[in-house]
C-alpha positions in Angstrom: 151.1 69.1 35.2 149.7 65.8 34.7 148.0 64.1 37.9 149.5 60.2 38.4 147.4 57.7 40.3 148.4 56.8 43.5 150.2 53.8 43.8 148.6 51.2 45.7 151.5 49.4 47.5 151.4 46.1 49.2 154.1 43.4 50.6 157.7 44.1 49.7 158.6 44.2 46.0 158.9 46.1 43.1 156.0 48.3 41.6 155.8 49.3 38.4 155.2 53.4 38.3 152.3 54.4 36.7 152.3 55.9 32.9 152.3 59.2 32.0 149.5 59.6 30.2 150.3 60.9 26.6 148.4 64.2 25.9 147.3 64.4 22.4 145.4 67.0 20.4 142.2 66.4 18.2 140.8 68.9 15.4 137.3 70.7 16.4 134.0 70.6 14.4 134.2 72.9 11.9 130.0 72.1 10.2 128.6 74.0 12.7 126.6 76.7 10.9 124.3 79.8 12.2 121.4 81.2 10.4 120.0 84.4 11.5 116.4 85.7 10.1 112.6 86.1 10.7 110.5 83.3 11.5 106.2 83.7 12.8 107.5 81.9 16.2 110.9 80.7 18.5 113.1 82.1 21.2 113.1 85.8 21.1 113.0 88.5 24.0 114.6 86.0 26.5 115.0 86.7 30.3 118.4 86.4 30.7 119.7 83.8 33.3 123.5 84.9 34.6 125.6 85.5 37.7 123.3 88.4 38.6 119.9 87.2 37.1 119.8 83.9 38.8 117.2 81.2 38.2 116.3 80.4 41.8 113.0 82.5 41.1 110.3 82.9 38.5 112.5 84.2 35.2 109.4 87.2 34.6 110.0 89.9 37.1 109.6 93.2 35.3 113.3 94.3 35.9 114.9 91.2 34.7 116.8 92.3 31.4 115.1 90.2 28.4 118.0 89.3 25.3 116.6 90.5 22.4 117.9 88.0 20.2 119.2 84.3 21.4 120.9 81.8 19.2 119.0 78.2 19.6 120.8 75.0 18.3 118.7 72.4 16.6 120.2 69.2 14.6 117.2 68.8 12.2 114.5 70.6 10.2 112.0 69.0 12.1 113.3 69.9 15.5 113.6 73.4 13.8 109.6 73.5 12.7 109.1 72.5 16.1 110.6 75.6 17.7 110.2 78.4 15.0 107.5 77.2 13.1 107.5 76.1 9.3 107.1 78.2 5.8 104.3 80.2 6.7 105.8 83.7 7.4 107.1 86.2 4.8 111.2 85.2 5.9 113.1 83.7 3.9 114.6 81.7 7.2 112.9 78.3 7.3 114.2 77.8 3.2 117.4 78.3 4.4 117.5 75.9 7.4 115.6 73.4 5.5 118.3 73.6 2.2 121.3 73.2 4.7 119.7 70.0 6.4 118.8 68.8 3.2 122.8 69.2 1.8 123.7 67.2 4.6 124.3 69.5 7.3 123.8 67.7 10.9 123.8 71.4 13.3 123.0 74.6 12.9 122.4 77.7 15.4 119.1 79.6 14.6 118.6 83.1 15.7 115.2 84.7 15.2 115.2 88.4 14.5 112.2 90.7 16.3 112.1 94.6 15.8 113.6 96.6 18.8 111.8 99.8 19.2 113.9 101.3 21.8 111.1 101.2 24.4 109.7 98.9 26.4 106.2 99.0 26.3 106.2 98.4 23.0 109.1 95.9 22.8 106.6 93.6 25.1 103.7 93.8 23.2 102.5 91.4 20.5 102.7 88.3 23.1 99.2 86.4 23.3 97.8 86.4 26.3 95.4 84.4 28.3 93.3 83.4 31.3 92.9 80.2 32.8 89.2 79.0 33.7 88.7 77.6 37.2 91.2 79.3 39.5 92.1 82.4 40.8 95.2 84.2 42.0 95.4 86.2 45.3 96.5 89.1 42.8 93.9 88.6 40.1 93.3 85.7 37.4 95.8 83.6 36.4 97.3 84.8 33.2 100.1 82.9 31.2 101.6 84.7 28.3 102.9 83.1 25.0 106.4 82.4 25.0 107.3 84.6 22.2 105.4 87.6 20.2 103.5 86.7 17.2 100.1 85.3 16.1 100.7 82.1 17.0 100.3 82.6 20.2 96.6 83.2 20.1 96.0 79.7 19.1 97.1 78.6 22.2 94.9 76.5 25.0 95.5 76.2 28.1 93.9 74.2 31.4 94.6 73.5 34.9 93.4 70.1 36.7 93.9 69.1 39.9 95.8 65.8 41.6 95.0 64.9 45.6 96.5 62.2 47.4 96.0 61.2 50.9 98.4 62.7 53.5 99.2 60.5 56.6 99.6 62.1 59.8 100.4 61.4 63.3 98.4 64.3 64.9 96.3 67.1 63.8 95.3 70.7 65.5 93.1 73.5 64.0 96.7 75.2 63.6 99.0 72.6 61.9 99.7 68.7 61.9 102.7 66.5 63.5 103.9 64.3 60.8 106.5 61.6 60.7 109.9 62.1 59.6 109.4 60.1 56.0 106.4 62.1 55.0 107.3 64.6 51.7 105.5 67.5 52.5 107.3 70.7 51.4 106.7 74.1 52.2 103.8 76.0 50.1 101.5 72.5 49.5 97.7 72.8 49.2 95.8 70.5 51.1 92.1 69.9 51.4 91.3 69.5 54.9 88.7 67.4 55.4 86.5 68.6 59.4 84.1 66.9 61.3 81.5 68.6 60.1 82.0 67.1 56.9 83.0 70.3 55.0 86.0 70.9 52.9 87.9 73.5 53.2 92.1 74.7 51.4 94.9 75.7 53.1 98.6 75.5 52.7 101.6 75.0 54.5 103.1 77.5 55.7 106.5 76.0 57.0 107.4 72.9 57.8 109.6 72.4 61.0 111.9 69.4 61.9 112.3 68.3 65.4 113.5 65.4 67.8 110.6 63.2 69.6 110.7 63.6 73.2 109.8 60.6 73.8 111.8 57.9 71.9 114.8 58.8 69.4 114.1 59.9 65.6 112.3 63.0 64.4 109.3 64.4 63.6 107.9 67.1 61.6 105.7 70.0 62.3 103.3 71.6 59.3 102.1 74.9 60.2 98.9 75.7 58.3 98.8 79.7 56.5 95.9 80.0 58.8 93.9 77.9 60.9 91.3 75.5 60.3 88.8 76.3 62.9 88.6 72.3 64.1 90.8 69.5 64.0 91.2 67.9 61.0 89.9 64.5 60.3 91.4 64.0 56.8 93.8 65.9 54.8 95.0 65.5 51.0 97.9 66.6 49.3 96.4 68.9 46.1 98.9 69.3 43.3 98.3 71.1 39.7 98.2 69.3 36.0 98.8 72.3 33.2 98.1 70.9 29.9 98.6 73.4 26.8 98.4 73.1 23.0 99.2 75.6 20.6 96.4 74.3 18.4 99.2 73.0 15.5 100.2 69.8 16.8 102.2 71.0 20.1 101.7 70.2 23.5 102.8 70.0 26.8 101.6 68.6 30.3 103.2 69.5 33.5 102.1 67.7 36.5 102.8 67.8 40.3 102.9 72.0 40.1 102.9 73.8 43.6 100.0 76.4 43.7 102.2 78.3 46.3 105.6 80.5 45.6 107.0 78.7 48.9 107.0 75.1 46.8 109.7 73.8 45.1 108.1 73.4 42.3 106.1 76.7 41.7 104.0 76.6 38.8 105.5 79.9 37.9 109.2 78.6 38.0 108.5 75.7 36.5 106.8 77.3 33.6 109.4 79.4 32.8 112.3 76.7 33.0 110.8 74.0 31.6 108.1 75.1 28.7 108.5 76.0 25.3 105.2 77.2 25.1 104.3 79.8 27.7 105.3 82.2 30.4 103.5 83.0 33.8 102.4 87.1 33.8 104.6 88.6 36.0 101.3 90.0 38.2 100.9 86.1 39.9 104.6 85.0 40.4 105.0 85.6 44.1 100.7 84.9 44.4 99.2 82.0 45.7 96.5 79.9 43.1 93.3 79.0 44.6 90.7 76.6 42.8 87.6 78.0 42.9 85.9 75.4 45.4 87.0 73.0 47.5 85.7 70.0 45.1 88.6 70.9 42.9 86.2 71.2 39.9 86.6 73.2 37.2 84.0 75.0 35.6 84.9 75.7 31.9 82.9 78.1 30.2 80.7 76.8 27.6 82.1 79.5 25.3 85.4 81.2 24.9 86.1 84.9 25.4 86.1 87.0 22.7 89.4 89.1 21.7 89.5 93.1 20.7 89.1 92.0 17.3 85.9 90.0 18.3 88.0 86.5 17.3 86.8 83.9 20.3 89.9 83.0 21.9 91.2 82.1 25.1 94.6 83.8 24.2 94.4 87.2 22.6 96.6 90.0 21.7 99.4 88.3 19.8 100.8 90.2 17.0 103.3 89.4 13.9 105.4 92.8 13.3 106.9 91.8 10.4 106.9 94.8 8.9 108.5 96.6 11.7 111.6 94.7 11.6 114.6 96.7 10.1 118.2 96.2 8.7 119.2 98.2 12.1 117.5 94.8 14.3 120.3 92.5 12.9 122.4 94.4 14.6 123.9 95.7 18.1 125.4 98.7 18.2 125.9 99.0 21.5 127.8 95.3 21.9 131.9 95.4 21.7 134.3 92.7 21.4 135.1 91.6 25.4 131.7 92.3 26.6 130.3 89.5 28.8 127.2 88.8 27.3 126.4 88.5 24.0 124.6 91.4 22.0 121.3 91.4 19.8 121.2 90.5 16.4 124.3 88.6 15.0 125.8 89.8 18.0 123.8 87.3 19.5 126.1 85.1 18.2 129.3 85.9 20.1 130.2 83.3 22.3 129.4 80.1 20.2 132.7 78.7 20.2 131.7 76.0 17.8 130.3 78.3 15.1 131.9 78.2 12.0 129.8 79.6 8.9 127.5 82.1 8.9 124.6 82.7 6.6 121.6 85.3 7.1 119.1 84.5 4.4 116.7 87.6 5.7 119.2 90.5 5.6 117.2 92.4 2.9 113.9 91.2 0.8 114.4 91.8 -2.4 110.5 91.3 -2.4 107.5 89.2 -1.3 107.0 85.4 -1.4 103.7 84.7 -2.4 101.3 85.0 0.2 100.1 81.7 1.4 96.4 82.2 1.4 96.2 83.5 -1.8 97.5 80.0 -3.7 95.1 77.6 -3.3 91.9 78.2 -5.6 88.3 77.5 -3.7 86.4 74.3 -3.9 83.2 75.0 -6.4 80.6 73.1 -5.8 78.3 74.9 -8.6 79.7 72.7 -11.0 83.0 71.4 -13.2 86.6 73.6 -13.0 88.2 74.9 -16.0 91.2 76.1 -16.5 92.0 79.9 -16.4 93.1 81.7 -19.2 95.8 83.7 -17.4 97.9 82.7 -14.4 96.7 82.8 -11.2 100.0 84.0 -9.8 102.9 86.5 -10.9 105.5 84.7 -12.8 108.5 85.7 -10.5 107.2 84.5 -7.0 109.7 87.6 -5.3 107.4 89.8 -7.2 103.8 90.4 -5.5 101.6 92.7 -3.6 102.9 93.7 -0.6 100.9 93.3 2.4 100.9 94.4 6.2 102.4 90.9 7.5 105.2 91.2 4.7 108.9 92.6 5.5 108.2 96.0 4.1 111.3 97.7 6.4 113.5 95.1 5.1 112.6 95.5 1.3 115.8 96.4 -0.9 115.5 96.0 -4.9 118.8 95.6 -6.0 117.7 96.9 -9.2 118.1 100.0 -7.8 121.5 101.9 -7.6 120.7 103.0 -4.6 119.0 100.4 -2.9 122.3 98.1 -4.0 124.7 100.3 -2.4 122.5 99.8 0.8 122.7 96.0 0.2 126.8 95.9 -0.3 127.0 97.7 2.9 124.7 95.5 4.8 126.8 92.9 3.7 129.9 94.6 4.6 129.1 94.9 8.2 128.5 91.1 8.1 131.6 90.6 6.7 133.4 93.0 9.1 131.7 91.2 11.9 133.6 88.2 11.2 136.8 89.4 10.5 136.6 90.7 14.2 135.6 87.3 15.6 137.9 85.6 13.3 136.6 82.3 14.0 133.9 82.0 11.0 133.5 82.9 7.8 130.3 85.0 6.7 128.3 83.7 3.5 126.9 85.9 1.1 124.5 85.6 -2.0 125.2 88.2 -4.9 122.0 90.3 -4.9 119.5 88.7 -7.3 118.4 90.2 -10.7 121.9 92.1 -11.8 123.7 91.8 -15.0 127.0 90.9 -15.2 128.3 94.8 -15.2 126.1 95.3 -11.6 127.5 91.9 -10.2 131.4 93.3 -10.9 130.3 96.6 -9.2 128.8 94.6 -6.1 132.1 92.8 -5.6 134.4 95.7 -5.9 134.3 97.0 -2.2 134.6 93.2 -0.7 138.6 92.2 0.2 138.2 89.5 3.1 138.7 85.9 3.5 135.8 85.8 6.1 133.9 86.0 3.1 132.8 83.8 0.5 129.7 84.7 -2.3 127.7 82.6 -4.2 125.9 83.1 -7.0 123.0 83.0 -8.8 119.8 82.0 -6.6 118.4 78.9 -6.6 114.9 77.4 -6.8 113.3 75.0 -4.7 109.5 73.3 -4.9 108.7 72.1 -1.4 105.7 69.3 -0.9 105.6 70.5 2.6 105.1 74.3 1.7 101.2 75.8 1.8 102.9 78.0 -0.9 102.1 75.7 -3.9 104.9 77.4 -6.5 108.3 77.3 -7.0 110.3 79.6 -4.0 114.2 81.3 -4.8 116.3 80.4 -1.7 119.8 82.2 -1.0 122.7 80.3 -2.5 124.7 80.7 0.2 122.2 78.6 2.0 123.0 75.3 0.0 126.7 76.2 0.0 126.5 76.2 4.0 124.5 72.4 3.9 127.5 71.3 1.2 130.2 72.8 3.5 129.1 70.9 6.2 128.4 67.7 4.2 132.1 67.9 3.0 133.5 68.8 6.2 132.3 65.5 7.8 133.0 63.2 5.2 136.4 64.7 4.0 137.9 66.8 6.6 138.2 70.7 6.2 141.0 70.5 4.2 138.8 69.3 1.3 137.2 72.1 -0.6 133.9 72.5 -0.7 133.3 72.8 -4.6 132.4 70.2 -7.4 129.2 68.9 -5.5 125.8 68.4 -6.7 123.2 70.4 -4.6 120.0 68.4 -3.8 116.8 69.1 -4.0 116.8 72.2 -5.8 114.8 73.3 -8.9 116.4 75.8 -11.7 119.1 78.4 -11.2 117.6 81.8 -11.0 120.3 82.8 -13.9 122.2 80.8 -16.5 125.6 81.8 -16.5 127.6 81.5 -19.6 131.1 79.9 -20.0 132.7 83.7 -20.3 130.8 85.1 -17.5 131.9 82.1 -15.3 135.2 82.3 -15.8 135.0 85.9 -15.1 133.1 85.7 -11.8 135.4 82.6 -10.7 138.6 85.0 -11.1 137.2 87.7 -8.8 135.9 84.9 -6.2 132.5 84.8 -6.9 131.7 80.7 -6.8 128.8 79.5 -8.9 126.4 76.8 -9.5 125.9 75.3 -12.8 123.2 73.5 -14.4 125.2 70.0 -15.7 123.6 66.9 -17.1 123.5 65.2 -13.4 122.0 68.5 -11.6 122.9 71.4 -10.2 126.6 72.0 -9.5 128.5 73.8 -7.1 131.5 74.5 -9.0 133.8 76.5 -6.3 135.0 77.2 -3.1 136.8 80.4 -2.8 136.9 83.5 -0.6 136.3 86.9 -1.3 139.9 87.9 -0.3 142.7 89.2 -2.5 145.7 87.8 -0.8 146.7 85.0 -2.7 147.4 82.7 0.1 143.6 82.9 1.0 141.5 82.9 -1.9 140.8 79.2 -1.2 137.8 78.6 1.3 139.2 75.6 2.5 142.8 76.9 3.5 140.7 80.2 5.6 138.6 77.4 7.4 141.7 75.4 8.2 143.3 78.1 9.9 140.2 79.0 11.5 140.7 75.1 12.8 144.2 75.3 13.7 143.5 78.4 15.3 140.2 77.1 17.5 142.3 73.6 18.7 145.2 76.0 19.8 143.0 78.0 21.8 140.4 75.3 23.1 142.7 72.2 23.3 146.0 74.1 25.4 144.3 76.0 27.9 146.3 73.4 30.4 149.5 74.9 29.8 148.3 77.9 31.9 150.0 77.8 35.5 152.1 75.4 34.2 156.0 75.4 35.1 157.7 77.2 32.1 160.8 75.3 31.8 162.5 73.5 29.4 160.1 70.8 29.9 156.8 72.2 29.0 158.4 73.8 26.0 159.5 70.6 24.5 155.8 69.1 25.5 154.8 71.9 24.0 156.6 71.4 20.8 155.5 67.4 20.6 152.1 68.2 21.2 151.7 70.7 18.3 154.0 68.7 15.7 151.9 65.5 16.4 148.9 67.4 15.3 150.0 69.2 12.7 151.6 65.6 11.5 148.2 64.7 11.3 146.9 66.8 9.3 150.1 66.6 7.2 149.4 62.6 6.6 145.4 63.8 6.2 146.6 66.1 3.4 145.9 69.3 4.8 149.3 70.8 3.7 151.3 70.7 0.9 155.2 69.4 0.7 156.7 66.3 0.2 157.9 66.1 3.9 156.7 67.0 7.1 160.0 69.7 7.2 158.6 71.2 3.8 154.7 71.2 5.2 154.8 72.7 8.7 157.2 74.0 11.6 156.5 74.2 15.1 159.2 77.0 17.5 159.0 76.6 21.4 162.3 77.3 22.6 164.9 79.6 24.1 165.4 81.8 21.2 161.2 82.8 21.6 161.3 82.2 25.1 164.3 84.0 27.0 164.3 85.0 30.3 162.8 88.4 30.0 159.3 86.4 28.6 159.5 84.3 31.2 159.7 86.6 33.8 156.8 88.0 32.3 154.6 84.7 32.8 154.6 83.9 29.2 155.2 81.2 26.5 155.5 82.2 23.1 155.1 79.1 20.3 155.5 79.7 16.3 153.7 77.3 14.3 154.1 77.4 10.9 152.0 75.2 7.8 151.6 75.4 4.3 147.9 74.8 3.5 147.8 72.8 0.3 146.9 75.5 -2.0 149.5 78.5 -1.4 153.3 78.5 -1.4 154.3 80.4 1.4 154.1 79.6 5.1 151.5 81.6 7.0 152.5 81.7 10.7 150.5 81.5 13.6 151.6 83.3 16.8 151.1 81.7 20.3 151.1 83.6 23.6 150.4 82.5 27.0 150.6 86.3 29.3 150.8 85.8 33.0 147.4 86.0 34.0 145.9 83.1 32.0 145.0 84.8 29.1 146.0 82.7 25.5 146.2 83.9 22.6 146.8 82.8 18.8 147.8 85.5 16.1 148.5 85.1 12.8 
């Protein structure tokens, strides 16, 4: 039912009633891509914040549950380095983000992939840790822990200042001081007490009590101190934290006006967890109090910093990359099942995006290592001139290298080998299944790099979805920003996701994908002929040529074998149609089902769907020949009603295929909506 303004009545007369306002439906963003891999930093192992795990405390207690995997929006590659770091781990990841951006893509999901080792001892480890100088916890030292595992970590800094102001008072004992009602002193607040005896001593508030004067109206408040001061006070500050950290690469952060006690609203612990990016608080301080080392509030740094296990001197130690340790299982949750409340690990972290429309996971498999950035550069000789070496420096194929222990030796896959293909294809295949059951993306694959035409044909045998679309061959990229100073192959399907987008903002979804230049990139991994083209393009495969004006995208098709679907852009319109229907009628629930809301109904729909007809989303020279919409008696009798339902038919024929593929409303009694085809 649609609320009218009251109407504001005066002398007499003749008002006029107030308009109905027209309900209308708009189309939802359909650009919105996730990538899923392996980066050296970024959100990983995240306490989870919910109904149950509330954030009215520090986020670190050792029984909060911790999501394995969390999916991050950023809107640039910038904004992405910032989080997860840039091209210096093994992962094929940041390429991928950093190719979609570059195709014109504006936001995409990111969802770093850790290994799970089924215990948790060992799932916590390979977080930097570290101790800050000056200051002292009533359970031990203060310790903050990177924010996420990896080596990064241990290039972290970290120091704690200190802020006083004056605190006005109106009296004082050795117990607590009487302060006027204006005064903002909350619960758990350091001060340094100044005594007549000149000394300096730190204690905090315990409580803070409001009461009425007895003398004159108004209110007063009472401070009690955590214990008493042994004389009256003659002064008293206000002593407030300032954490600055770095994470030695261009990062940093400063929080200021920190409470030192767990009673203060802004407890350094809580406010660490909810509002840094670079650091946790250890769990062994949150409900502590922090205590400067002296009363002068001066920090005494130490002149040199501790050394770690591996004698590195650091003030964070311990953190770890375990690349190797990550597995084909970690992309996945086998334990998650559609209608579970939370989302699941992996791409099952993914669940409840409900703007998420393609899906591309560049570090599925390795086919083999990227060249290892320290190994490119060649040392500075100062013995004299450089000459040229007679044999490169590097292997030809930069996929092809000597493995080491930070490379992603449990993903590695050849697809060279029979064996190791089959393992690929039914990587893939869970992918694919995994968005057929969301049915609200479509899942992009790259053909496995290195096969011959006869190995490619073999690879797509077993795929039959439109969820799916493959790209092929792998592409080349030289990045100026990349310590890895030599040409890097980058999924297709990564490029395919940036042009997706690109299209789907300048031309609507109903505009396929295909015929587009992709930028930036190098050389095409293989150059497919005219004869194997047209073969690939018959079973679906879409490829990029090598033209005059660059590199083309020449396709946009789906790896499905009904007909009606083998075009990318009619999948992703009903994908659309299906999203608006769910997102943009949820009103209709508790509404009266009469006659009424059926024929809103029907206006509602058909003026979107006319939309998209005059857009040219559907083919037919009328709106009768392009799409139908059904609300009425016929779908609706009294046995459905009865039943708290209202059942709609809409029917469009996308512009590529003849027939109409119907989509099947229901609204069920207890609110639930649903759209089927």
């Amino acid at each position: 039912m649609v609320l009218l303004s009251p109407i504001r009545l005066g002398a007499p007369g003749i008002y006029p009633y107030p308009e109905v306002p027209l309900r209308a439906l708009s189309g939802v963003r359909m650009d919105v891509c996730a990538f899923v891999g392996v980066a050296p930093r970024g959100p990983a192992r995240v306490p989870v914040v919910n109904e149950k795990w509330l954030d009215d405390r520090p986020c670190v207690e050792p029984e909060r549950p911790r999501s394995r995997t969390v999916a991050q929006a950023v809107e640039s590659f910038d904004e992405y380095r910032n989080l997860y770091g840039a091209f210096e781990g093994p992962g094929l990841l940041p390429y991928a983000v950093a190719a979609f951006f570059e195709q014109g893509g504006r936001r995409a999901y990111i969802a770093r992939i850790v290994p799970d080792y089924n215990d948790p001892p060992a799932n916590s480890g390979g977080v930097a840790k570290g101790n800050v100088p000056g200051v002292q916890t009533t359970a031990g030292p203060l310790l903050l822990c990177a924010r996420n595992e990896g080596r990064w970590g241990n290039r972290l800094r970290a120091s704690l200042e200190f802020s006083v102001r004056p605190l006005s008072f109106e009296r004082s004992t050795a117990t607590g001081l009487t302060l006027g009602a204006d005064v903002d002193l909350p619960s758990g607040a350091l001060l340094r007490i100044t005594l007549p005896s000149g000394a300096r001593i730190l204690r905090f508030i315990a409580n803070v009590i409001e009461e009425g004067r007895a003398e004159t109206a108004g209110t007063i408040l009472q401070a009690t101190f955590d214990q008493p001061s042994g004389a009256i006070p003659e002064a008293v500050e206000v002593v407030e934290g300032r954490l600055h950290l770095d994470d030695g690469e261009g990062r940093a952060e400063r929080h200021e006006r920190l409470g030192l006690s767990s009673l203060h609203p802004r407890w350094m612990a809580t406010v660490l967890c909810y509002e840094s990016q670079l650091i946790f608080p250890d769990s062994t301080w949150i409900d502590a109090d922090i205590l400067p080392d002296n009363p002068d509030l001066v920090v005494d740094t130490p002149p040199t910093l501790p050394l770690c296990e591996d004698g590195t001197p650091s003030q964070f130690c311990d953190g770890e990359d375990r690349y190797a340790d990550i597995t084909p299982e970690d992309f996945f949750d086998s334990s998650w099942t559609l209608g579970d409340d939370e989302p699941g690990s992996g791409i099952h972290a993914l669940t409840q995006l409900s703007d998420l429309s393609l899906l591309v996971v560049p570090d599925l498999y390795s086919p083999g290592p990227l060249t290892p950035t320290e190994s490119i550069f060649d040392p500075i000789s100062l013995a004299g001139p450089d000459f040229e070496r007679c044999v490169d420096v590097l292997p030809k194929n930069p996929m092809q290298g000597k493995n080491s222990v930070s490379d992603l030796e449990g993903l590695r896959l050849d697809p060279r080998l029979p064996d190791d293909l089959l393992r690929i294809a039914g990587l893939q295949t869970d992918l694919v299944k995994f968005a057929e059951q969301m049915s609200s993306f479509v899942a992009l694959l790259d053909v496995p790099p290195g096969l011959n035409q006869r190995k490619i044909l073999a690879w797509r045998a077993p795929f039959s979805s439109s969820y799916a679309a493959a790209y092929h061959p792998w592409l080349t990229v030289a990045r100026r920003d990349d310590q890895r100073d030599t040409l890097i192959r980058v999924p297709p399907s990564a490029v395919a996701a940036g042009i997706i987008a690109r299209q789907e903002l300048a031309s609507g979804v109903q505009h396929g994908p295909a015929n587009v230049i992709a930028a930036e990139i190098v050389s095409l991994d293989d150059a497919v002929s005219p004869a194997r083209h047209d073969e690939l393009h018959q079973l679906g495969i879409n490829v990029y040529l090598r033209e005059r004006d660059g590199i083309r995208l020449t396709a946009a098709r789906t790896l499905s074998r009904d007909p009606a679907y083998r075009q990318l852009s009619v999948r992703r319109l009903m994908v659309m149609l299906r999203r608006t229907l769910e997102q943009k009628t949820q009103w209709i629930v508790f509404e009266p089902n009469n006659s009424s809301l059926r024929s809103e109904v029907r206006h509602l729909l058909a003026g979107y769907l006319r939309q998209l007809f005059q857009a040219g989303a559907f083919r037919g020279a009328t709106e009768e020949e392009a799409f139908f919409v059904r609300c009425d008696e016929t779908l609706n009798p009294q046995r459905i009603i009865d039943a708290g339902q209202l059942i709609t038919e809409v029917g469009v024929a996308p512009a590529e295929p003849l027939e109409f593929i119907v989509l099947r409303l229901s609204h069920d009694g207890d609110g639930t909506l649903t759209v089927k085809e």
